[in-house]
PyMOL commands that place a pseudoatom at each C-alpha (Angstrom):
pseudoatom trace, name=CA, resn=UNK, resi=1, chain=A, elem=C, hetatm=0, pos=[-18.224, 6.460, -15.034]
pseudoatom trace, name=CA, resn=UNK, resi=2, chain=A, elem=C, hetatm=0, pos=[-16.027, 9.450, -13.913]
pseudoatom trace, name=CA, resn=UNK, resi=3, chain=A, elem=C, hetatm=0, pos=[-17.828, 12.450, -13.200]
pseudoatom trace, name=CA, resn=UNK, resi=4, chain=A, elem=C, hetatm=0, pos=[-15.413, 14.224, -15.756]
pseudoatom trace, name=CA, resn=UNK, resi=5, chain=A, elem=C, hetatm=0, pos=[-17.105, 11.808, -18.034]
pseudoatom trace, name=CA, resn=UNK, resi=6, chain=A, elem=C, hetatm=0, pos=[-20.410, 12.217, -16.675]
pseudoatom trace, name=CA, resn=UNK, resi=7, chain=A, elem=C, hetatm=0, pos=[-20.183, 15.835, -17.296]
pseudoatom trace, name=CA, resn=UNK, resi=8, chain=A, elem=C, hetatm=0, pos=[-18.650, 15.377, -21.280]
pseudoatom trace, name=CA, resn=UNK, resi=9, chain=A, elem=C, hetatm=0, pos=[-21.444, 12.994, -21.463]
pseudoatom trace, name=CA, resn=UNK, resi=10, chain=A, elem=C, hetatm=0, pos=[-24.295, 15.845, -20.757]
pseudoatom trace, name=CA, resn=UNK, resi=11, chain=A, elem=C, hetatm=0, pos=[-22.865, 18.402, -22.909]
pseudoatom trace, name=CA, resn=UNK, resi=12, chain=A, elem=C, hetatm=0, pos=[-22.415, 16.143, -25.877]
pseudoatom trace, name=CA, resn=UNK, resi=13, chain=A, elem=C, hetatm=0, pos=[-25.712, 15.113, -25.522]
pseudoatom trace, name=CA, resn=UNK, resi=14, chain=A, elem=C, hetatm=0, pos=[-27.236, 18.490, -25.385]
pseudoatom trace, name=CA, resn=UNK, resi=15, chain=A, elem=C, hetatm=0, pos=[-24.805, 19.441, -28.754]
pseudoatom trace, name=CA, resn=UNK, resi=16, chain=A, elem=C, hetatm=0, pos=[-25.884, 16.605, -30.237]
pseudoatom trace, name=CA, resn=UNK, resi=17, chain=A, elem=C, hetatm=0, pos=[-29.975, 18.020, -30.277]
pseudoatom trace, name=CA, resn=UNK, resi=18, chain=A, elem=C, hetatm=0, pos=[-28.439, 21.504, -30.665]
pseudoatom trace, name=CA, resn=UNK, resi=19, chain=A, elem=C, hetatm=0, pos=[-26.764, 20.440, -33.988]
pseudoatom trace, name=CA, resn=UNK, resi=20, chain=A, elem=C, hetatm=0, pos=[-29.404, 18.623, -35.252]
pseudoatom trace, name=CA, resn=UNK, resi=21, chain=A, elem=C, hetatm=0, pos=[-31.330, 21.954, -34.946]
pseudoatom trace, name=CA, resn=UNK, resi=22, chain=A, elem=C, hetatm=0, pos=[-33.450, 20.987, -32.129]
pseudoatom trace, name=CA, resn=UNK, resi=23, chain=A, elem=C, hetatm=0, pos=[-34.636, 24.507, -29.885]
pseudoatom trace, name=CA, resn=UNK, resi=24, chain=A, elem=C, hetatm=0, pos=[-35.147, 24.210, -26.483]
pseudoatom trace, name=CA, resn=UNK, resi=25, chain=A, elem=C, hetatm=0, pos=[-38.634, 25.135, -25.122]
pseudoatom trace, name=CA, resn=UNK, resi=26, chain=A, elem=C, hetatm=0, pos=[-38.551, 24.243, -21.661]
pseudoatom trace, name=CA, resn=UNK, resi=27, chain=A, elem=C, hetatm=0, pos=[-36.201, 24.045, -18.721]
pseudoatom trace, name=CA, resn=UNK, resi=28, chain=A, elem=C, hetatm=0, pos=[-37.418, 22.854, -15.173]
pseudoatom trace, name=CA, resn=UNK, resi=29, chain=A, elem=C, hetatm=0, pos=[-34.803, 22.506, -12.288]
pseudoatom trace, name=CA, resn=UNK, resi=30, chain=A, elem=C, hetatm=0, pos=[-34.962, 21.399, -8.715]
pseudoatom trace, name=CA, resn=UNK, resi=31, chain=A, elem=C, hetatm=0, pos=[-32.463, 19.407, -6.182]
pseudoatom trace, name=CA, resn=UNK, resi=32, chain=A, elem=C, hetatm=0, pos=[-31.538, 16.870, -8.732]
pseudoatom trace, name=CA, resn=UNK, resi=33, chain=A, elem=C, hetatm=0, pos=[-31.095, 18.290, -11.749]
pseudoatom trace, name=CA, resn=UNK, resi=34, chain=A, elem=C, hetatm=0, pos=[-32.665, 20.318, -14.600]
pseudoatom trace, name=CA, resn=UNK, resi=35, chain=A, elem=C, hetatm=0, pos=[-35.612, 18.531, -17.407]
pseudoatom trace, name=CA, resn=UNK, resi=36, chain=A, elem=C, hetatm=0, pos=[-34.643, 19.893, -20.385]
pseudoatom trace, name=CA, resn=UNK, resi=37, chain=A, elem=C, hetatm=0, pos=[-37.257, 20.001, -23.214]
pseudoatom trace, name=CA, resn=UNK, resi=38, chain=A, elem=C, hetatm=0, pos=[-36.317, 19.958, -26.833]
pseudoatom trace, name=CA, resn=UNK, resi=39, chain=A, elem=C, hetatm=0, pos=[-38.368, 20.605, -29.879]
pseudoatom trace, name=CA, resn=UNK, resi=40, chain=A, elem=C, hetatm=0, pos=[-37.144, 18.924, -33.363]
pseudoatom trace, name=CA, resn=UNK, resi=41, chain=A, elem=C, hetatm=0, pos=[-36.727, 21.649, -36.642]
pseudoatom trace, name=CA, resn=UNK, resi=42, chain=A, elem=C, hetatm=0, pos=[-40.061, 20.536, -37.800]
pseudoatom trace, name=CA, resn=UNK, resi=43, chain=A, elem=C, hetatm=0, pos=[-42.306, 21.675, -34.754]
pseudoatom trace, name=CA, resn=UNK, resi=44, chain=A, elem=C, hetatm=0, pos=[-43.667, 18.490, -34.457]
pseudoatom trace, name=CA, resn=UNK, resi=45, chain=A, elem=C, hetatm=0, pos=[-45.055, 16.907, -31.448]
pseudoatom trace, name=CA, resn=UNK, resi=46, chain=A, elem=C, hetatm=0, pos=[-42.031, 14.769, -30.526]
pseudoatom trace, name=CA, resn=UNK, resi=47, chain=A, elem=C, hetatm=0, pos=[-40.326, 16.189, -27.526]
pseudoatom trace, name=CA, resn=UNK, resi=48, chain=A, elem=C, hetatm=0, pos=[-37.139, 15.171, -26.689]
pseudoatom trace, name=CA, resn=UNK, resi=49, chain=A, elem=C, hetatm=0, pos=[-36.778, 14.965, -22.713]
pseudoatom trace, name=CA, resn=UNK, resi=50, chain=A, elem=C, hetatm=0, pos=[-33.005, 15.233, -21.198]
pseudoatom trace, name=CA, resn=UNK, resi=51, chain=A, elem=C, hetatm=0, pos=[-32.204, 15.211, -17.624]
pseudoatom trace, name=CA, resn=UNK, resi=52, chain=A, elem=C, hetatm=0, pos=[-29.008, 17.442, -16.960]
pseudoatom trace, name=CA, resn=UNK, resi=53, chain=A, elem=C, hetatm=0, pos=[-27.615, 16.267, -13.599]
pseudoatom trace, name=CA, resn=UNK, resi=54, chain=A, elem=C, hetatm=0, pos=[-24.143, 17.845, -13.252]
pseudoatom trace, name=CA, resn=UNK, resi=55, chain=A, elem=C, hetatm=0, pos=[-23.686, 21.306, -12.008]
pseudoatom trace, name=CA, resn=UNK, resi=56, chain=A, elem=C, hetatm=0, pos=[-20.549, 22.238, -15.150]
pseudoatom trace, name=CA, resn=UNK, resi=57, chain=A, elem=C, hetatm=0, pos=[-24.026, 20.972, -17.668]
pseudoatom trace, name=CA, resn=UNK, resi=58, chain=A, elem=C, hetatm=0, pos=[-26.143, 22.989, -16.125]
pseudoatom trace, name=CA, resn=UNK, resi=59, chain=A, elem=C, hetatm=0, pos=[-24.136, 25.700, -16.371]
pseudoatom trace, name=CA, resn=UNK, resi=60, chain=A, elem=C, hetatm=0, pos=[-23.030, 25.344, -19.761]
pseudoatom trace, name=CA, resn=UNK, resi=61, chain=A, elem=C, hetatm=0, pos=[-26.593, 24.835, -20.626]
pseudoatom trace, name=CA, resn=UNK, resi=62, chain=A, elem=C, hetatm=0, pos=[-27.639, 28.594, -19.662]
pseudoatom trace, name=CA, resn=UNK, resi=63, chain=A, elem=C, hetatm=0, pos=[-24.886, 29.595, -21.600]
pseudoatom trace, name=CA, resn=UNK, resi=64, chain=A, elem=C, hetatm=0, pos=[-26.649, 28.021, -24.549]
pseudoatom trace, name=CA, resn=UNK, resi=65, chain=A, elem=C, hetatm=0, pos=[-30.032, 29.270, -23.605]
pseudoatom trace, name=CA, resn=UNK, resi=66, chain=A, elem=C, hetatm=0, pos=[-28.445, 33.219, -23.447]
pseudoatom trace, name=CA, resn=UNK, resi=67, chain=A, elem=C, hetatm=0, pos=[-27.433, 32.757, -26.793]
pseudoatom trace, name=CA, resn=UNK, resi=68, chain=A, elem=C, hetatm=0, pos=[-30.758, 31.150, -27.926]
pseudoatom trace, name=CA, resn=UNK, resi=69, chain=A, elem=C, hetatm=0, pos=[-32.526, 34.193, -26.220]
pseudoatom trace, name=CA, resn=UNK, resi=70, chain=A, elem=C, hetatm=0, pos=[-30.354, 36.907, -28.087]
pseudoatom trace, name=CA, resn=UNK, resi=71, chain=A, elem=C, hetatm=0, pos=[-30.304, 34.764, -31.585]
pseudoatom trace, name=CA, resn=UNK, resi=72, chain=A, elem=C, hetatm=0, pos=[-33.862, 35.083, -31.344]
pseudoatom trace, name=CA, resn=UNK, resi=73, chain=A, elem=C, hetatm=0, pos=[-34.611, 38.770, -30.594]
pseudoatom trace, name=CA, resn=UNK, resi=74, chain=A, elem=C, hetatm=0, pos=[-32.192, 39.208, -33.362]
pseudoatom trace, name=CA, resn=UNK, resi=75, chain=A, elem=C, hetatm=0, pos=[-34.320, 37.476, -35.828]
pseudoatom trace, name=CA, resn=UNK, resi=76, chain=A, elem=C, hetatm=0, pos=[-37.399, 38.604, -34.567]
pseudoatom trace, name=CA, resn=UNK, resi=77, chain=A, elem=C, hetatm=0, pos=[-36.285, 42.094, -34.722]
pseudoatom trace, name=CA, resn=UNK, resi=78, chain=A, elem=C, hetatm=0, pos=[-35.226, 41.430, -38.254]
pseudoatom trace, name=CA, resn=UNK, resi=79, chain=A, elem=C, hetatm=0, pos=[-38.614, 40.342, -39.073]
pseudoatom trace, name=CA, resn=UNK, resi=80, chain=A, elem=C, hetatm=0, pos=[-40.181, 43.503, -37.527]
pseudoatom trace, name=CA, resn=UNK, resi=81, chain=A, elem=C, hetatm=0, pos=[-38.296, 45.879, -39.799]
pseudoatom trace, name=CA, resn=UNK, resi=82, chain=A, elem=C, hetatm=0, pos=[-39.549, 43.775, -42.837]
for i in range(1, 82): cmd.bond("trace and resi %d" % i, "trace and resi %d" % (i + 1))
show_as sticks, trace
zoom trace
């Protein structure tokens, strides 16, 4: 596989668990890559484990996770003033 396609292949992958409403609750990253975990909508113990390898992933992953972060303090913020 091309690494063009390698890289499509990592970012539709990490859509895919995004769409399905999946959150992700842990990110570890060394030489070879980042170990992405991903909790399903209904909290339960089934962790989904992706390896990222690509650099463009990787970087479009902390994209993701920025946006996560702020979604979150918006709703929690939300909640507050409730």
């Amino acid at each position: 596989m091309s690494f063009f396609h390698e890289v499509l292949e990592e970012k539709r992958q990490i859509d895919h668990y995004l769409a399905d409403k999946y959150r992700i609750t842990g990110v570890q990253e060394d030489l070879s890559g980042m170990l992405l975990e991903l909790m399903p909508p209904d909290e339960s113990d089934n962790l989904i484990k992706l390896q990222i390898l690509t650099a463009e992933a990787r970087t479009y992953l902390s994209n993701l996770l920025i946006k996560q972060f702020q979604r979150d303090r918006v709703e929690k913020s939300n909640q507050d003033e409730v």
